[in-house]
N, C-alpha and C positions, 0 to 999 in steps of 0.2 A: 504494500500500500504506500502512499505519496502523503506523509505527514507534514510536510515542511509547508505547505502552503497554511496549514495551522499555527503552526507554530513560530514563526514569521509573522502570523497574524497578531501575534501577543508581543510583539517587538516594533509593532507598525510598518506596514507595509502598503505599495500601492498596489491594486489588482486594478484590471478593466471590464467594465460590463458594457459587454455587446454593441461595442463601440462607439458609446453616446458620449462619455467620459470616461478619466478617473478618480477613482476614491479613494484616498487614505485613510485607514482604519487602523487605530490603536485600540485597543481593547484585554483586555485580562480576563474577562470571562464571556461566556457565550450571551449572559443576560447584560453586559455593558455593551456586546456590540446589537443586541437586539435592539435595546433603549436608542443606541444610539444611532440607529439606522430606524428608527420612528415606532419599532414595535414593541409600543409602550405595554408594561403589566399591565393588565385588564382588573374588575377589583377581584375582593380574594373569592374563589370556589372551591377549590381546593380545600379537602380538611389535611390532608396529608401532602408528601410529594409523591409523581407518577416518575417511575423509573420503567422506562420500553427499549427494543432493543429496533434498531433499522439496517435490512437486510436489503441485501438488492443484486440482480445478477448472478444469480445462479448456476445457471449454464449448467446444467445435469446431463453427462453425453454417457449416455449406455453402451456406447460402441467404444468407449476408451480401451484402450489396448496397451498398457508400459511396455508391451515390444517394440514399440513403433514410436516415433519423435514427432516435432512441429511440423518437419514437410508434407507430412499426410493428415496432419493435427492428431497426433497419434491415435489413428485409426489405420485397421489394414487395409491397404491401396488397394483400389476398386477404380472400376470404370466411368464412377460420378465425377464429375467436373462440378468441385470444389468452388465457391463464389468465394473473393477475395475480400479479406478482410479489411476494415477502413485504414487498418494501419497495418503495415506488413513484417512480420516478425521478424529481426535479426539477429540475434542474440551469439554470442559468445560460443565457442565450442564447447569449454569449460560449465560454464551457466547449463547447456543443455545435454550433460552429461550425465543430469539427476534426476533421469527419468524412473517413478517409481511408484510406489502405490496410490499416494497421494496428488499425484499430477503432472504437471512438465510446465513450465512459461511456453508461452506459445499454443496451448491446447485447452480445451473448454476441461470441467470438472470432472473426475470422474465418484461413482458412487462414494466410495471411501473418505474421499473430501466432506463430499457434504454429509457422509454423517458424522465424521468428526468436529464438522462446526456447528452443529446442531448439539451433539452431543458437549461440548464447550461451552453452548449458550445457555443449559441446563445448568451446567456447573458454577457459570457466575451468576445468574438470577433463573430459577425452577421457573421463578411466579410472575415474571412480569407483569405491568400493567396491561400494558399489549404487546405486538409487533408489527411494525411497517415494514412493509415488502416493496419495493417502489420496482417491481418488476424483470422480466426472463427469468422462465425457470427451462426451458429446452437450451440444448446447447446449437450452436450456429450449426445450418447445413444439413439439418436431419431429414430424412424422406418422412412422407408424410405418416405414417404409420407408428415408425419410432416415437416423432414429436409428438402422437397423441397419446401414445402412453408414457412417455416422460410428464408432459402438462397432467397425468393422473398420478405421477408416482411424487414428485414434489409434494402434495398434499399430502398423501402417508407419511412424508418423514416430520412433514411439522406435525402431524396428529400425534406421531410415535414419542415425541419429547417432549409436545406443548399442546394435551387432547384438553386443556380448559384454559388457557391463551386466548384472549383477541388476536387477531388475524386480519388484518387489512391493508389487503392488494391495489397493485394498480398494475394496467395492461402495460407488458412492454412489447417492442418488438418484433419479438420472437416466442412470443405467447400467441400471435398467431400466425399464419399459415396459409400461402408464402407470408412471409416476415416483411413487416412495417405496412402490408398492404390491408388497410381496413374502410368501411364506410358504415354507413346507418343503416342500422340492424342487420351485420353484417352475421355469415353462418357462426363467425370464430367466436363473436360474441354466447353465443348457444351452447356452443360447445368448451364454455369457460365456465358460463352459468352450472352448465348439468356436470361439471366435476365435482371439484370440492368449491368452488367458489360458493356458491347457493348458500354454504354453510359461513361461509367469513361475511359474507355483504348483507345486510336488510333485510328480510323478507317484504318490506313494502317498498322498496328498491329495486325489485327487478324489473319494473317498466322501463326504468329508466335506464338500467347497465344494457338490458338487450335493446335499447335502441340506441345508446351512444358510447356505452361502455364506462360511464358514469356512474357515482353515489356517493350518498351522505351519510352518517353515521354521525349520532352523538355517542362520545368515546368515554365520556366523564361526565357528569354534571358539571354546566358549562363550558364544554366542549365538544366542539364538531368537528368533523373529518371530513374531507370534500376531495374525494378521489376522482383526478382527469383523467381522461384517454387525451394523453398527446402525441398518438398516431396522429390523428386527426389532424394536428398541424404538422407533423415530420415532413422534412425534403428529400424524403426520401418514400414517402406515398404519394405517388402517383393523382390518386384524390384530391389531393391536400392542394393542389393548384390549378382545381377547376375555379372557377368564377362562382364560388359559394360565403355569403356574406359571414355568416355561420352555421358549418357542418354538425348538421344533425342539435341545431338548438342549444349546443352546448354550451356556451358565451351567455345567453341568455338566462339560463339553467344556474350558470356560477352566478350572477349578477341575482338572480331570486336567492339563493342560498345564503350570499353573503348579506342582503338585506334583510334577511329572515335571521341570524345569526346575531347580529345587530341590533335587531329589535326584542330579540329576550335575553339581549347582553351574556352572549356567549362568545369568547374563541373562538378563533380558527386554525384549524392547521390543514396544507393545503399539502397533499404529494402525488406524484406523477412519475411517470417514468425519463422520458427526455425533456430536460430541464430547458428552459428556455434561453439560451445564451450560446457562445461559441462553442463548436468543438472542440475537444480537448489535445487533436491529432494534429488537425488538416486548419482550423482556425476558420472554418466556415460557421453561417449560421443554423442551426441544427433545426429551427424554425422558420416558417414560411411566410414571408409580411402580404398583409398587414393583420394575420392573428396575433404577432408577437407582440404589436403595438397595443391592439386591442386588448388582448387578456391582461398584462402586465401593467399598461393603462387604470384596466379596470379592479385590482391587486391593488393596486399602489392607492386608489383611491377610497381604501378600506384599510390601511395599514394599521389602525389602530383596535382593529378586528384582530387579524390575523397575525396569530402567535409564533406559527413556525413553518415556513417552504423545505419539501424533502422530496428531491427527486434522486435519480441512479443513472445508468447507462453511459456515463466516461469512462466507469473503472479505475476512477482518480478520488481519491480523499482530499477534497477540497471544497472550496465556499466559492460562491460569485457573489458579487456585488452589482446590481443594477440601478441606474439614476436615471429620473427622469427631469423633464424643464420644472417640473413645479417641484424641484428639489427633493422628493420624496425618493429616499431610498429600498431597496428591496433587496435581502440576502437570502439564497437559498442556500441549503445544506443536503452534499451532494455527497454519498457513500461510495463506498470503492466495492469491487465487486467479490463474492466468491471464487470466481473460477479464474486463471491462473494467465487467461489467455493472450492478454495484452500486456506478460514480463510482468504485474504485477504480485504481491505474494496476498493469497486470500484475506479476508477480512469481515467484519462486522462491528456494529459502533451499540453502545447501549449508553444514552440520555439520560439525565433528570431534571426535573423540572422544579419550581420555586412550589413551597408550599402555599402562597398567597397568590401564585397564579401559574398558568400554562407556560409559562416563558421557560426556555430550557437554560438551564444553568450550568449544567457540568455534560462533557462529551467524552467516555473513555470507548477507545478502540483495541479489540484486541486482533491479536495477527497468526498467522502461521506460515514461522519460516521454511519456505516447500524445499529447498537444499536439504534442509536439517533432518526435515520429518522425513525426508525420502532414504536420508543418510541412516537411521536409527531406526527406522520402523513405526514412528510414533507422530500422530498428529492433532498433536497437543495445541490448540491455539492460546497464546501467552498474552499478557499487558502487553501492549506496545506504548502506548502514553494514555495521560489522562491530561486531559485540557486546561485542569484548573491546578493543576501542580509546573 
């Protein structure tokens, strides 16, 4: 995982959001740079603090193989013609010499990974308050058959460590089939529903998720959950740049929730899969204007609502900062991923929040170094830092 842009951030540092400006941010802990980026404590709801853990990236590839390295993405070479990744592996001889139970850089996850980070996330909190998922749980490139019993096998391992856990997903990419390609009331939707989703999301939310892969969730008294589909805006759906003011309602959809949110002075916390800002490879916009304007727009002019932004899919532990002209800033908090694939080493973040409100206070991360554990047999995921130390 890529901690430094954390940690840098407690020493002040400049980042850029999505090329409007930049912002310099000192901060010491996660609730000074909320504050200070306009998301102000809401009053107190909270009898206690919530401590949840946010996972993202998964990437469960059932065909892994430790016989076989990055060039095949350790799977046995087959006659599929492989779709290129957005960023292209090159890694070290050395580096990709530890290939082993637990994974390889350069390849999606295989079983063993993820239940050792599952079985990890037991160890440091059984009970969470909840868990965010902010999306993919198939690994890149699966035929279609694979990737529908991965999107079923994913839900057994959260049931298997966390069967009285909240659970609230958001669609990524490769949740459905082919990958990034979605619209209104699209089949993947259906077949997201009739998994295990049905069990994590509403029961009086699923009008809404089978027509745009949307829902709400109050998560706490005085807090709501407001899970996007940003397929929807990806540049990488096809869809996403027809001449549609907003697909499938959903702009509309957020703008009722967060007025409703507002009006019985509740929180927000808002997560998605691809976060709205640069790429973390290529430096392009991972969003398709003018949604980005629009929703971010419409964000920002509720900042005093919404408690905390959590998207996934860089595979980088890192924060953005986005500013708009009426000075109102917007930090989202972006998880690194499980699987291994983009040289990074697996990961998972677990939060806490103020007891007198939703604002998240402290962010520890823990890690699994894949050399090590492939070296020893064991994959132990350890501390890697805690934010407020």
């Amino acid at each position: 995982t890529t901690p430094l842009s954390m940690r840098l951030m407690r020493e002040g540092i400049t980042f850029q959001g999505m090329g409007l400006h930049t912002v310099r941010v000192v901060a010491s802990s996660l609730l000074s740079l909320w504050v200070l980026l306009g998301f102000h404590a809401a009053a107190s709801h909270a009898a206690s603090p919530l401590t949840f853990f946010h996972v993202s990236d998964i990437h469960l590839d059932p065909l892994y193989n430790a016989a076989y390295n990055y060039t095949t993405r350790c799977r046995p070479p087959s006659s599929q013609t492989l779709p290129p990744l957005r960023y292209q592996h090159s890694p070290s001889p050395t580096v990709d010499a530890t290939v082993g139970l637990y994974g390889q850089y350069g390849c999606d996850a295989p079983m063993n990974l993820i239940q050792s980070a599952f079985t990890s996330m037991t160890s440091v909190n059984a009970k969470p308050s909840f868990i965010l998922f902010t999306g993919d749980m198939p690994a890149h490139a699966l035929d279609p058959t694979t990737w529908l019993n991965t999107v079923n096998k994913v839900p057994e391992i959260v049931a298997q460590h966390f069967p009285t856990s909240p659970f609230y997903p958001s669609i990524g990419n490769n949740d459905v089939y082919p990958e990034y390609i979605i619209q209104c009331s699209d089949k993947n939707l259906a077949t997201l529903w009739n998994s295990a989703w049905s069990k994590w999301i509403p029961s009086d939310q699923n009008v809404t998720f089978l027509e745009m892969g949307a829902y709400a969730a109050v998560i706490s008294p005085g807090l709501r959950l407001l899970s996007l589909n940003t397929l929807l805006y990806s540049t990488r759906n096809p869809n996403a740049t027809l001449p549609i003011a907003d697909p499938c309602g959903q702009i509309q959809w957020l703008k009722a929730q967060l007025q409703s949110a507002k009006a019985l002075s509740q929180q927000v916390y808002v997560i998605g899969h691809i976060p709205p800002c640069l790429d973390s490879f290529v430096f392009l916009p991972l969003w398709v204007e003018p949604y980005h304007t629009n929703i971010m727009s419409l964000l920002a002019s509720y900042n005093d609502t919404i408690s905390g932004m959590f998207f996934g899919h860089t595979h980088r532990d890192e924060f953005r900062v986005l500013s708009y002209s009426n000075d109102v800033d917007l930090a989202i908090l972006i998880a690194s991923s499980m699987t291994p694939v983009y040289d990074n080493n697996p990961s998972f973040k677990m939060y806490t929040t103020s007891a007198a409100s939703y604002t998240p206070i402290n962010m520890v991360v823990y890690m699994l170094d894949l050399f090590l554990a492939n070296l020893v047999g064991q994959g132990n995921f350890t501390l890697e830092y805690t934010y407020s130390e």
